[in-house]
N, C-alpha and C positions, 0 to 999 in steps of 0.2 A: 560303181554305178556310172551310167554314159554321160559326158558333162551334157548339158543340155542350159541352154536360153530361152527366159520364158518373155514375151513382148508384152502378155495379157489374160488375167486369169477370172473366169469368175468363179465363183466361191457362195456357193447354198447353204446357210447357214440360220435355222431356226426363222425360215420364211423371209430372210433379208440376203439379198444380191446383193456381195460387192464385187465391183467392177473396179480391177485395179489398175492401172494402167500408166507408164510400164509399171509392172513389177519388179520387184528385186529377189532375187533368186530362195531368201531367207522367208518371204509371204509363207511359204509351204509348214518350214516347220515352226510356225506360231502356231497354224490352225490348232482347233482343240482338238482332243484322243478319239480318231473316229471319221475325220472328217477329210481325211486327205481322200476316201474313195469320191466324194461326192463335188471334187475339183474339174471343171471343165472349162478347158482351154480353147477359148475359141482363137486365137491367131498364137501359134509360137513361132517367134521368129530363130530359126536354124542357120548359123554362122558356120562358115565352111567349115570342111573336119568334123561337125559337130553333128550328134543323132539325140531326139529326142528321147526319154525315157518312158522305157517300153508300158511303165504302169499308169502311164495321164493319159487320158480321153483328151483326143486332139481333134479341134474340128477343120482348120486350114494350118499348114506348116508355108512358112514364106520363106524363102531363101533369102540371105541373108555373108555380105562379104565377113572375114573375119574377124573379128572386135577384139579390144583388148588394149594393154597398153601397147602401142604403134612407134615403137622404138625400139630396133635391136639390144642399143646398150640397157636404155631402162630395163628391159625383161631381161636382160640378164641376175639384174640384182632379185628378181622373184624369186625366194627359197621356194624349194621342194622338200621340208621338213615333212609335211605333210599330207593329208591324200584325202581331200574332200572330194563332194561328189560333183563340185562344179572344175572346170580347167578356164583359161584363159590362154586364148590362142594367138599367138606371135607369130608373123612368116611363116605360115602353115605347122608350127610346134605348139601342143598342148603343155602349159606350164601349169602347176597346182599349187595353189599355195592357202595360206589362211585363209584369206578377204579375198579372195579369187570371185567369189559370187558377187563380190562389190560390184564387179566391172562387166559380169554377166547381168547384174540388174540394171544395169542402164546407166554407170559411170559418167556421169556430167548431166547438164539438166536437164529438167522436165522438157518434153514439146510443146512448144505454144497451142495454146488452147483449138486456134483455125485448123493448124498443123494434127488433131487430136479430135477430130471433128465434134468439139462443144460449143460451135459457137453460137450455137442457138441454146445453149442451156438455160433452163429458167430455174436459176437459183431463187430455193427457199430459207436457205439456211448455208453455216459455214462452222464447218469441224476438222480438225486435222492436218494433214503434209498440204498448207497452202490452201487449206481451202477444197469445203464440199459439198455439194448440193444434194437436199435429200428430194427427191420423187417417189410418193407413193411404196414408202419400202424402202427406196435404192438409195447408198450411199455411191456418188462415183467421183473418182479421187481427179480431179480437174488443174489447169495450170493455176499459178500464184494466183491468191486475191489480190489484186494489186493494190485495191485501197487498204487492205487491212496490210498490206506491208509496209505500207507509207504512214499506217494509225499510231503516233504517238505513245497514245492512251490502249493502244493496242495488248501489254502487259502492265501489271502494277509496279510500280518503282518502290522500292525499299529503300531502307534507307540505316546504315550504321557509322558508328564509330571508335573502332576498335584501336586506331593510332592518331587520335584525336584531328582529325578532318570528317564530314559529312559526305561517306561515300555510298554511291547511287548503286542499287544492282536491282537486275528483276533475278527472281526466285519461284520455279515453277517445276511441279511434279515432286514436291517435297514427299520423302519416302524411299525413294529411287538409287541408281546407283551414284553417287553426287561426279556430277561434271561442270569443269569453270573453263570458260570459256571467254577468251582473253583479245579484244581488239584490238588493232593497230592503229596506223596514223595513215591520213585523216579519216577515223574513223570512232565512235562511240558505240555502246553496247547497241546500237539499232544497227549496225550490220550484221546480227543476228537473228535480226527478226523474222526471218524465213525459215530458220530453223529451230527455234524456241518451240513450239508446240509438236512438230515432228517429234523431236526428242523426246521433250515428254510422255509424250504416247509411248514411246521406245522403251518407257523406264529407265528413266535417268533423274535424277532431280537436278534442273539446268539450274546454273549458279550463272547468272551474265554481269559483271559489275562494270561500272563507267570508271576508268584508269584515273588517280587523281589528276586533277584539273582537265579534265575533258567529262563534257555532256554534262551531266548535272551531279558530277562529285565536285567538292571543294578542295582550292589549290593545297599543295602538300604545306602545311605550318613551317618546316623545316626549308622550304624553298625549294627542296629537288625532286625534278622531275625526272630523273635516271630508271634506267633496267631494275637496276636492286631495290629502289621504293618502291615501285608498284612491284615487286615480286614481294617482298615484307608488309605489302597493303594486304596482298592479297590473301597469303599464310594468316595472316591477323586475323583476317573477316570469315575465310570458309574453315579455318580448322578451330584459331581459338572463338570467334563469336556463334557459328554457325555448326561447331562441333563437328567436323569431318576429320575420322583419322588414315582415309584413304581416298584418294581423288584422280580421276580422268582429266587429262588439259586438254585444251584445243585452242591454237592459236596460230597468228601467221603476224606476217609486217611486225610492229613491233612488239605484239601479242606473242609471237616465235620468241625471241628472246627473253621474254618473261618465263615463257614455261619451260626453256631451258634453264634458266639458271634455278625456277621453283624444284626440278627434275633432281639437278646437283646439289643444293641444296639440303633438300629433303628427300634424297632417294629413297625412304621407307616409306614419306608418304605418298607418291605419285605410283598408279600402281600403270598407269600407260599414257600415250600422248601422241596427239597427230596435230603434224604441224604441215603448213603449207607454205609457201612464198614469202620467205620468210629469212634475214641475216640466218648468217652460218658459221660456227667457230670457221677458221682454216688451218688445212692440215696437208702443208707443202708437199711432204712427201704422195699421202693417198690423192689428193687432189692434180696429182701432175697432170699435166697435159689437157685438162679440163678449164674452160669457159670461165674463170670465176670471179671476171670483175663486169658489171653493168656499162652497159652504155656510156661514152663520157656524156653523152649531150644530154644525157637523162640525171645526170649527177648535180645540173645546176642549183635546185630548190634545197639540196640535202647542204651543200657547202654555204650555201647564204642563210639560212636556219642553224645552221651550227657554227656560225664564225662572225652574222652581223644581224644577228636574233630581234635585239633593241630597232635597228633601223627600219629593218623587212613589216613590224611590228609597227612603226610612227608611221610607215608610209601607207597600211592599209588601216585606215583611219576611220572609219564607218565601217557598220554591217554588212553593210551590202557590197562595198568594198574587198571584207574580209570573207561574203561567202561566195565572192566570184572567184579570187585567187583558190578556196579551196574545188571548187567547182570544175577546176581546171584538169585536178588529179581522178575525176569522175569520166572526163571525156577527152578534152583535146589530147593529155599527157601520153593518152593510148595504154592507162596501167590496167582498164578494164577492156573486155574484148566490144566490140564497137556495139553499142547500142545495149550493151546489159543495166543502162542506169538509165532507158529512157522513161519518162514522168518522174525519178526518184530521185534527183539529183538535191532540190530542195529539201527534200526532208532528209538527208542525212546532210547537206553543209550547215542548217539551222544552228545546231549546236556551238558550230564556230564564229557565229556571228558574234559573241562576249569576246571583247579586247582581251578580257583578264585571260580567258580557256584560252584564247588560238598564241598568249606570247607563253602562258604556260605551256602549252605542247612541243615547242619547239626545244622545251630542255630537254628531249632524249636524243637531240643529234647535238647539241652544245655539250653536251656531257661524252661525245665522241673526241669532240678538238679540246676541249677545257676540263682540266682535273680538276679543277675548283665547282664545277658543276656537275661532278662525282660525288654522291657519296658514301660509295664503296666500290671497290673492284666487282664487276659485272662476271659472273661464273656462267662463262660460256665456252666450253671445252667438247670436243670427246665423248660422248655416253656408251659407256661400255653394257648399260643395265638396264635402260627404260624401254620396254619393247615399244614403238615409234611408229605409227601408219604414215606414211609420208606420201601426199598429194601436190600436184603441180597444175598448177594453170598456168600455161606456154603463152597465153595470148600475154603477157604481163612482156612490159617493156620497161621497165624499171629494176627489174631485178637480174641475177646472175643467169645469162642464157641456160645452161646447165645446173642448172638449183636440184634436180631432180637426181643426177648422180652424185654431186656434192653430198647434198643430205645422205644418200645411201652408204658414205665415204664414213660419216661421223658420228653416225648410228646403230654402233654393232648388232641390234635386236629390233633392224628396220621391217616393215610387212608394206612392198612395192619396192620402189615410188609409181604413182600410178599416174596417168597423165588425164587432164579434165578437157574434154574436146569444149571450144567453144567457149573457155575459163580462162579469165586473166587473174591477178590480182586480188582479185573481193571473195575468197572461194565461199564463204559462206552465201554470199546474197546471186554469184553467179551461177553453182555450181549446188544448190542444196540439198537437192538429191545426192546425190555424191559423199556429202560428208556424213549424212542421217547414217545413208549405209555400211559405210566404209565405219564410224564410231558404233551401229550397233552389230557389226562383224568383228570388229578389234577388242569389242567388251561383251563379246556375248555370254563368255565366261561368269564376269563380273554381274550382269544383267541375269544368270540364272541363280547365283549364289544369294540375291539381290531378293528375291522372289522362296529362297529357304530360309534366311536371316539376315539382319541386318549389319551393314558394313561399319556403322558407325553409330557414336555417341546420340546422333541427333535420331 
């Protein structure tokens, strides 16, 4: 079939319009048995090389340069194992690979609403990827709510204890395929708030837990805040409390490292994983000649957290103190792309405003310089096994220039790496289209088996 990009579809559907916008190339085949004839496309937008498919009622075609991931070497790593109906176009070259339709649906975020002409929407209601407004019938898929991403109270917090501390997760879409979904630093389970409800719709049953001693879990009893606790937190709560004997990860910043070592760990139970900006084993040899150390000037925060924890800690000595220092890795540090965190900056340093959370979070880089704030060797190697969606957000100035071939380096059953235009750092809250797609093309497998029988105990 001719790859084709779709910008905008609607969709007649037992007297209800929806108006998707952009689409992701996968819209088509959810519809139900019957209803792909009564699809009409009013803009598709066409990427050089690319022709629409001769069976969609097309009402304007817009030209369009070529999209895709915008790096020679990256596309290099795109397998051609297989041959869907969408391609991804590099330098004038059609590449095919799995998730290829990720990046045909619109690869990086939504348009801003002005940008998307709603800015006169009169929302009556909110459902769905960010937020929807219904009109007379119509549902039409519109930019972020902003206030419901910044709502607190926005999901319900759970609450267990599986290795005796009081750990916090929201838990939504129970049923589903189970997917955990693992934070980083400075960050708590609310940089997924953007894509909590997405996914659910997707069928997944999202599992998002607050890592101990960050946002509203309690410090680890045992004192460590290392890689391997919160990988042994996590095993505890979604397999032995929540009964999952197979699981999808997704993680970046120190969320990455958790799900690689849950990966090597438990390689029967992890059945995929996409991870984004994110530590990397190193592998001297396949790594030659690549990028693979950060910035120095960006390294200062990681060596003074990991070498003088206690003092970094006495000196920010109030709240407010403690959520300007975190505040800083939102905007000045430049680890998001510039303006992705405007009005939200508050609602995710909040959490660090507790003395006790922000000296406890600093144990996963003390546990980098101090074995004694180890406690156990961190299983970060190599994955010769875990098939790996691997995403980059380039605007990120904190991490390894080339993260993107790295990971492709240590991945042997990688799908990309795919680049998030416009994406630093946070790829969940920057980039969340991107992940929705990219995790319901790398499980769609899992997601149809999901819908014949259950994957698990729960």
């Amino acid at each position: 079939m001719t790859p084709r990009a779709l910008e905008r579809v609607d969709v007649d559907i037992h007297r209800t319009r929806l108006e998707h916008e952009p689409v992701d190339a996968a819209l088509l085949d959810r519809l139900p048995p019957g209803c792909r004839g009564e699809v009409h496309i009013t803009v598709l937008a066409v990427p050089a090389q690319l022709q629409p498919a001769s069976d969609l009622r097309v009402e304007r075609e817009q030209g369009l340069p070529a999209i895709g991931v915008d790096d020679e070497d990256a596309a290099g790593q795109v397998s051609g194992r297989t041959a869907p109906p969408h391609g991804v176009v590099v330098r004038g070259q059609v590449l095919e690979d799995l998730v290829a339709q990720v990046a045909l649906g619109g690869i990086g975020r939504l348009p801003a609403l002005e940008e998307r002409g709603g800015a006169g929407l009169e929302s009556v209601g909110r459902v769905g990827h960010g937020g929807a407004a219904y009109e007379r019938g119509t549902v039409r898929r519109v930019a972020q709510d902003t206030q419901a991403d910044i709502d607190p109270a926005r999901f319900v917090t759970r609450f267990a204890s599986p290795r005796g501390f009081r750990q916090a997760y929201v838990h939504e879409g129970v049923g589903g395929v189970p997917l955990v979904c693992v934070h980083g630093w400075p960050e708590t389970k609310r940089i997924f708030w953007r894509v909590v409800e997405p996914l659910a719709e997707a069928g997944f049953e999202v599992i998002v837990p607050d890592l101990r001693g960050f946002g509203e879990s309690e410090l680890g009893p045992d004192g460590f805040h290392d890689v391997p606790a919160h990988s042994h937190d996590l095993f505890a709560l979604v397999h032995d409390h929540l009964g999952h004997d197979e699981v999808v990860l997704v993680g970046g910043d120190l969320g990455g490292p958790v799900v690689q070592d849950l990966a090597l760990r438990h390689p029967d139970w992890v059945a995929r994983m996409v991870l984004f900006n994110s530590p990397l084993p190193y592998d001297k040899g396949r790594m030659a000649g690549l990028r693979t150390r950060p910035a120095a000037e960006a390294a200062d925060y990681f060596i003074r957290q990991g070498t003088d924890a206690d003092a970094l800690a006495a000196e920010l000595d109030t709240p407010e103190q403690r959520r300007r220092y975190i505040a800083t890795f939102y905007g000045s540090r430049f680890w998001a792309h510039p303006g992705a965190f405007a009005g939200a900056v508050d609602f995710h340093t909040e959490p660090f405003a507790s003395a006790a959370s922000l000296r406890a979070s600093f144990g996963g880089y003390e546990s980098v310089f101090d074995p004694a704030a180890q406690s156990e060797p961190t299983l970060l190697a190599r994955n010769e096994r875990t098939p790996t969606l691997v995403l980059f957000g380039p605007a990120d100035h904190v991490l390894y220039p080339d993260f993107d071939l790295m990971a492709a380096a240590v991945f042997d059953q990688h799908v990309g790496p795919f680049l998030l235009r416009d994406c630093g750092h946070f790829v969940p809250w920057e980039a969340p289209h991107a992940l929705v797609s990219g995790l319901r093309m790398m499980a769609a497998d899992l997601l149809a088996a999901r819908r014949s029988g259950p994957l698990s105990r729960s």
